[in-house]
TIBA-390494 format. One line per 4 residues: for each residue x, y, z of C-alpha. Coordinates in steps of 0.25 Angstrom, whole numbers, plus 2048, in hexadecimal, padded with zeros to 3 digits. Layout:
BEGIN
X:Y:Z; ...
END
This chain:
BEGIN
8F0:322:7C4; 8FE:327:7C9; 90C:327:7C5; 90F:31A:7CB
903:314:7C6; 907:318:7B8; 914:314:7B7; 90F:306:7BC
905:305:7B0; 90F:309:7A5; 918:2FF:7AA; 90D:2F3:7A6
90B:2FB:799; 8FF:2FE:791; 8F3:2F4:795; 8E6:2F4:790
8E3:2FF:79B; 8EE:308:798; 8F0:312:78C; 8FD:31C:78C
8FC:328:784; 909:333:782; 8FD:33E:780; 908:349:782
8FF:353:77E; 8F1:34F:77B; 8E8:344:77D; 8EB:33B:773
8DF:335:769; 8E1:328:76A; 8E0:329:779; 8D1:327:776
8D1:31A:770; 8D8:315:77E; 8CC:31E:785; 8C1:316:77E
8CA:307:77D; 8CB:30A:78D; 8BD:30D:791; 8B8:303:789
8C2:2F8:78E; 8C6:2F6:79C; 8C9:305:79D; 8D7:30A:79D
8E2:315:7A2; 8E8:31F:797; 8F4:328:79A; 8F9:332:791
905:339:794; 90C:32A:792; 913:325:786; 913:318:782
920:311:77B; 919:305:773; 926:2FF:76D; 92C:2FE:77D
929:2F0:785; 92F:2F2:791; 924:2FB:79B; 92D:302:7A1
931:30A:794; 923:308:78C; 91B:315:793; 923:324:794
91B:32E:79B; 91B:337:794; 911:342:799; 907:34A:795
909:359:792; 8FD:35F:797; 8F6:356:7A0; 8EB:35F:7A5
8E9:360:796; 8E8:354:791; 8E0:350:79C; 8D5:35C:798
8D5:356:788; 8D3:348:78D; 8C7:34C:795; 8C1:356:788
8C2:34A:77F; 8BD:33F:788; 8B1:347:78C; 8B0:349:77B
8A5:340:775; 8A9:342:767; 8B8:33A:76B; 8B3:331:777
8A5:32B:777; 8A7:328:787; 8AF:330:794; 8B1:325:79C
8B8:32C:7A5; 8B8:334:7B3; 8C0:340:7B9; 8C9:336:7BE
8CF:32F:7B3; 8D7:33A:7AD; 8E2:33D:7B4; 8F1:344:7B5
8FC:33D:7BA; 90A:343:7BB; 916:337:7BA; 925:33C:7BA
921:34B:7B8; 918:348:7AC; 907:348:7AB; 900:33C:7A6
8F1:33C:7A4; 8EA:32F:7A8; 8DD:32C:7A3; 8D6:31F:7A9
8CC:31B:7A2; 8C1:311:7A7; 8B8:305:7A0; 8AC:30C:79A
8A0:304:7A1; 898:2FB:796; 88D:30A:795; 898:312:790
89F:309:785; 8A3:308:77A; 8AA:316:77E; 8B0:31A:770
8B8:327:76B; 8B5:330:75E; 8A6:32E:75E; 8A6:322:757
8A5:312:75E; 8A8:30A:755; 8B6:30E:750; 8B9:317:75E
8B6:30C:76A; 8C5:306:76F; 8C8:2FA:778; 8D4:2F8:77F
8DC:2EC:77C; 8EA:2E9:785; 8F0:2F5:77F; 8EA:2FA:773
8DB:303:771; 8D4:2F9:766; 8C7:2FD:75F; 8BA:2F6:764
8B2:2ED:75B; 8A5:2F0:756; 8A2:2E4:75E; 8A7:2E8:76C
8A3:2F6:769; 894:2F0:767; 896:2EA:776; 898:2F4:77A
88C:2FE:775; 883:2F1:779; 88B:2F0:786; 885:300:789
877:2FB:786; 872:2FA:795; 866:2F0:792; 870:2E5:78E
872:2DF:77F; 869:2D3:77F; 85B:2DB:77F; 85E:2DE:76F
853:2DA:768; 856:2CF:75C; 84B:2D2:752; 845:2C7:74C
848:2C0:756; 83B:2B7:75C; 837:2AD:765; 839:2A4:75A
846:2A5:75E; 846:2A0:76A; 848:293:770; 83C:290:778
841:283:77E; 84D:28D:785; 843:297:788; 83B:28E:78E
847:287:798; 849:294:79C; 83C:298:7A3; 83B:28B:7A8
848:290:7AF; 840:29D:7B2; 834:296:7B7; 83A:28F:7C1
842:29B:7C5; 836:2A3:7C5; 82A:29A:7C5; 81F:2A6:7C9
825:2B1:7BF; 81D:2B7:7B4; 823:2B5:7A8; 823:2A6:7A9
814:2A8:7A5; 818:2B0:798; 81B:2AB:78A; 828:2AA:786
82C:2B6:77C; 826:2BE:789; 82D:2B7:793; 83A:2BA:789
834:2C8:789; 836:2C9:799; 844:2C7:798; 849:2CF:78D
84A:2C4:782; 83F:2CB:77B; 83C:2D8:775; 833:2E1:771
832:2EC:76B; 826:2F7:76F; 82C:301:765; 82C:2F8:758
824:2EC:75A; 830:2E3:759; 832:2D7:764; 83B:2CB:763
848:2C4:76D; 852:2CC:772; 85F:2C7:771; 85F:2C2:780
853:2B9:77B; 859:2B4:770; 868:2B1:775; 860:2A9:784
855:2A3:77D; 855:2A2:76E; 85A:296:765; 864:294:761
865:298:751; 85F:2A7:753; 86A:2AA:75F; 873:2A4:755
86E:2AE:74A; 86F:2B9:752; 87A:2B7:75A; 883:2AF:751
88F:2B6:75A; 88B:2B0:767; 890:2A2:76A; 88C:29A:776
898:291:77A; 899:288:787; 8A5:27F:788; 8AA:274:795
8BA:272:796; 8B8:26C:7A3; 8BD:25D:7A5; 8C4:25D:798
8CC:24F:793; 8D7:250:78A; 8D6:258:77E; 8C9:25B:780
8C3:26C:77E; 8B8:26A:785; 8AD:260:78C; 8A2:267:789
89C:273:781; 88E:279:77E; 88D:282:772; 885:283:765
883:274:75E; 875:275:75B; 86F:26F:766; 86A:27B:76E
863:288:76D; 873:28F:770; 86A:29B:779; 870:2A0:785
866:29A:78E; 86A:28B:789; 877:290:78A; 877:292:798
86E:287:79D; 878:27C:795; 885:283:79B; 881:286:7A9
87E:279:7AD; 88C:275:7A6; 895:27E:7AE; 88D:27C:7BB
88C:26E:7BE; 89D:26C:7C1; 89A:277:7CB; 89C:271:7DA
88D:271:7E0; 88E:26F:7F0; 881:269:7F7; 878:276:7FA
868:274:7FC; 85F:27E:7FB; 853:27A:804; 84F:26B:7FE
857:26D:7F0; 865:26B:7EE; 86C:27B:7EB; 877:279:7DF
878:287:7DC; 884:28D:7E0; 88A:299:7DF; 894:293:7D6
88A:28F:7CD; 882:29B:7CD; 88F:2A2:7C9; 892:29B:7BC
882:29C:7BB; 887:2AC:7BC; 892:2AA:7B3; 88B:2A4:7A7
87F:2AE:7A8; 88A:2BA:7A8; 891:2B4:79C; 882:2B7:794
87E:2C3:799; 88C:2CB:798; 88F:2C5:78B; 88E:2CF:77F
886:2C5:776; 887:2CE:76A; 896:2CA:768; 89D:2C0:761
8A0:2B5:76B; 89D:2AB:775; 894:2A9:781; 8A0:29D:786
89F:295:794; 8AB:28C:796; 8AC:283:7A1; 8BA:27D:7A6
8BD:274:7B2; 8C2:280:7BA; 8BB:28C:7B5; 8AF:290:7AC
8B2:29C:7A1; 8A7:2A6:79B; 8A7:2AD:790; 8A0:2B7:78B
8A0:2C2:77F; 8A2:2CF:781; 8A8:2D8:78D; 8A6:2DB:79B
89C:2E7:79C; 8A2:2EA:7AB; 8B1:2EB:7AE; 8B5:2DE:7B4
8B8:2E2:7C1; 8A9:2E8:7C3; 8A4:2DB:7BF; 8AE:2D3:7C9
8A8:2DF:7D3; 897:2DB:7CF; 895:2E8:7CA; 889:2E9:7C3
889:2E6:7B4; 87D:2E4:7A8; 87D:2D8:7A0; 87F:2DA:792
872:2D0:791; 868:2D6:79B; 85E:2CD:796; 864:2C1:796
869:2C4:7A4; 859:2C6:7A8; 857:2B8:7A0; 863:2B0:7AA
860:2B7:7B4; 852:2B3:7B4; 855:2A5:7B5; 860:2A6:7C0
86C:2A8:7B9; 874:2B7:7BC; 875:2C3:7C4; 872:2D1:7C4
879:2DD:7C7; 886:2D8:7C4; 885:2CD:7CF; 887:2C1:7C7
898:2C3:7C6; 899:2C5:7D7; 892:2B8:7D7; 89C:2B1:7CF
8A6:2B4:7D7; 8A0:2B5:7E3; 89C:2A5:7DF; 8AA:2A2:7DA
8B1:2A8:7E7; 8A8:2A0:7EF; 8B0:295:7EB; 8BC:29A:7EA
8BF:299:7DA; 8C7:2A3:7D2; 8C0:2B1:7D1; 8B7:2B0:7C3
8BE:2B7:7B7; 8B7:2C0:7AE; 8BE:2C7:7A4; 8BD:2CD:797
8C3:2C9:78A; 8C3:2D5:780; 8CA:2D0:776; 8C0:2C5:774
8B4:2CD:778; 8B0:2C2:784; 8B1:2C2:793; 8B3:2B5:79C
8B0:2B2:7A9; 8B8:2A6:7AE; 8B2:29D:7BB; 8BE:295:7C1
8BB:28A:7CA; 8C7:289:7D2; 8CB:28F:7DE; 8D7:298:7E2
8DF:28E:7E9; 8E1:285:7DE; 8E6:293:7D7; 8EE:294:7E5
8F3:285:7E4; 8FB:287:7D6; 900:296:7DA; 907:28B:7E4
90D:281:7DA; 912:28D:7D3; 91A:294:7DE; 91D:284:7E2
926:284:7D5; 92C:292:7D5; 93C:293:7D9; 93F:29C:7E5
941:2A8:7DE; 933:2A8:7D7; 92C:2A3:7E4; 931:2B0:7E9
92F:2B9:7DD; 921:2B2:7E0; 920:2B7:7EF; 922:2C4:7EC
918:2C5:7E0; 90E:2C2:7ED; 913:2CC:7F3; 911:2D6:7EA
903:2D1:7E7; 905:2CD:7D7; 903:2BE:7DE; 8F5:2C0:7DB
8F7:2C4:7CE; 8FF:2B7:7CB; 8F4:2AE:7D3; 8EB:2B2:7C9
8F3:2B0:7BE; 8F6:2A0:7C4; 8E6:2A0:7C5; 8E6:2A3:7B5
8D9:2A8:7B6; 8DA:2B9:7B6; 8E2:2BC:7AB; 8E2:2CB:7A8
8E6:2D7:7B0; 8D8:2DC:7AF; 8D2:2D1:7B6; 8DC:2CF:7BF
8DB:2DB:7C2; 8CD:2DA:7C6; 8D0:2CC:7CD; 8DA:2D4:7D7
8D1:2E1:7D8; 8DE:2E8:7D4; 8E2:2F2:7C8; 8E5:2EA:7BB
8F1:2F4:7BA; 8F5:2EC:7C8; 8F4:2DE:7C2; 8FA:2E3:7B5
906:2E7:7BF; 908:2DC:7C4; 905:2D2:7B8; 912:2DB:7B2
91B:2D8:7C0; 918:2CA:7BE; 91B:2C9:7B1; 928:2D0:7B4
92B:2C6:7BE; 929:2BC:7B5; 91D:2B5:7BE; 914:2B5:7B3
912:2B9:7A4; 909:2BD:799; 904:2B3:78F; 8FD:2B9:782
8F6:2C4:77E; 8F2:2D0:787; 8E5:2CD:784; 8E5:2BF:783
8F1:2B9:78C; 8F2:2B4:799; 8FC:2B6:7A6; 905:2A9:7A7
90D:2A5:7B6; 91B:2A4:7B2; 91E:2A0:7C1
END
């Protein structure tokens, strides 16, 4: 960072990215707490040698630069404590991200501290998880639950979560009629492969949804055999947190909520694999499906329908299924919306990117995979949107929803010219003055920003950040000229609200 580039952050004030410290002549202690809420949030830039004024609203007044007294110093002690293990379980850092800058004569240390990746977290201070694990929440470093601090330790498990071995847990337990639906699926996928000859607890053994143990004797289903092929009252038993919830708000008449829903009455083992096989054919069969033959048979599977094939089997094998929540596909005459527990493993920007990425649920990623259904090696998101852009539909949304423990991806089936078409009716209305006003936000680039805003679809500065392949600090810049401007406004929570046009 830079002088410039300094100012312009404090002028947008402390963000969920951004801690201010006066640290005249020290590193101060709490300064660790923003260290670990950082590293195991979005990451994050601290400055010391800045002082905050938290009874002042207005920006310009909030943050004095204070300085730092000895910046070489305090830059030295950052360093000795980071690289401590008894006060920081993780250094997270490199060469780089420590940093002096001079502003108006005076030295400010800048510490940029990056995500932690899903090996490293929870990263913790004072030798101790439980009560020394942060996150970071709009401006404020908040304690970690037991819960999202126990994601995290399974999150570092390389092999996945759902090869844990649910003692007692037999093929009593499974529901054969389901089991068998899908090797029928895997015969006629594989009609000369080996395991269709085996039994089923060792064809359940081949997949990772049964376990032995050399050591002890002990066998029984894993928690991926149970959750894809067992009944329904011992998944209920186990994993009374987990819920299984599919709901149509598509052609909807008056006051009605929805005109169609699948979830637990009774009527069916509630296992993933039912799951899946009832809702896919749901969401698919509105899907355009041009004339395409494939030799002497008809070819409907189109890249479209392979993406929310994609997006479905994602939506299980990212989940965190030891959460409280709900596995939730939501179908809309526009868009569909999944919704799974827990967090993005990857920044969302490397996932956008197709870096590679592990499922949390490794095995029931082999047992989808095996039948047709998802990618590997982080392929499976660029051909969601490789599929959506073919069309010209809005760019899929993925985002995080901390506060809720959940991330959705949202499908929108409309295409950019009807976004185009009521950007139109809007400038149509405007008076002179605010058509020009208008004409130069294009100018200046914040049009796209106010596009996306009309598209209602990218609401956060991190996403939309993401969506432009610009800093988040940029689109929080020009968020705040809009505002000023009084083109837009900010309604709710700055967690839970949403950007509003005003024009």
């Amino acid at each position: 960072m830079d002088e410039k580039t300094i100012k312009e952050t404090l002028l947008n004030g402390e963000r969920v990215t951004l801690e201010c410290k006066k640290a005249q002549n020290s590193v101060p202690i709490k300064i660790w707490d923003s260290y670990s809420a950082f590293a195991n949030t979005y990451g994050g830039t601290i400055l010391m040698g800045v002082y905050e004024d938290l009874k002042e609203k207005d920006p310009q007044k909030r943050f004095t630069i204070t300085g730092v007294d000895d910046a070489t110093k305090i830059r030295q002690d950052f360093w000795n404590i980071v690289n401590n293990e008894e006060k920081v379980s993780m250094n997270v850092l490199a060469d780089e991200d420590v940093e002096i800058v001079e502003i108006d004569g005076k030295h400010v240390v800048v510490v940029h501290v990056p995500r932690a990746n899903y090996l490293q977290r929870p990263v913790y201070i004072n030798n101790n998880p439980i009560k020394g694990t942060f996150k970071r929440n709009h401006e404020g470093d908040y304690h970690c639950s037991e819960h999202e601090i126990r994601m995290m330790m399974r999150d570092a498990n390389e092999s996945g979560n759902d090869g844990l071995f649910l003692e007692y847990y037999t093929m009593d337990d499974i529901d054969i009629p389901t089991l068998e639906r899908y090797r029928n699926h895997f015969k006629s996928r594989y009609p000369q492969h080996v395991f269709n000859n085996l039994g089923h607890q060792e064809f359940l053994k081949e997949l990772g949804g049964w376990y032995v143990d050399r050591k002890d004797h002990r066998e029984g289903l894993t928690m991926a055999g149970l959750l894809m092929f067992g009944k329904g009252l011992p998944i209920r038993e186990r994993f009374d947190n987990l819920r299984l919830d599919y709901i149509d708000k598509s052609g909807l008449i008056g006051d009605q909520r929805y005109s169609d829903r699948l979830t637990y009455d009774g009527t069916w083992e509630n296992n993933l694999f039912n799951f899946v096989s009832m809702v896919l054919p749901k969401l698919l069969r509105d899907l355009p499906r041009p004339f395409k033959m494939n030799g002497v048979e008809r070819d409907d599977d189109t890249p479209q329908h392979k993406a929310v094939r994609e997006a479905m089997t994602n939506c299980i094998i990212h989940a965190d299924l030891m959460l409280n929540g709900v596995l939730k596909v939501e179908k809309y005459d526009n868009k569909f919306v999944f919704t799974n527990p827990g967090l993005l493993k990857l920044p969302v920007e490397q996932i956008y990117a197709g870096d590679e990425t592990k499922a949390r649920n490794q095995h029931l990623q082999t047992m989808f995979r095996m039948i047709g259904y998802g990618e590997n090696l982080g392929s499976g998101f660029p051909l969601i949107l490789s599929a959506w852009n073919e069309k010209h539909w809005l760019k899929p949304e993925l985002f995080e929803q901390p506060e809720l423990m959940q991330v959705k991806l949202v499908l929108t089936i409309e295409t950019k010219d009807v976004v185009k078409d009521v950007v139109k009716d809007v400038l149509g209305e405007l008076p002179e003055r605010q058509r020009l006003l208008v004409k130069r936000l294009k100018e200046t680039g914040q049009w796209n920003v106010l596009e996306n805003v009309l598209e209602n679809v990218l609401e956060t500065s991190a996403t939309l950040a993401v969506f432009f392949g610009v800093s988040e600090r940029t689109i929080r810049r020009d968020l705040s000229a809009l505002q000023l401007k009084g083109v837009i406004r900010h309604d709710g929570s700055d967690k839970g609200g949403r950007w509003i046009i005003l024009i």
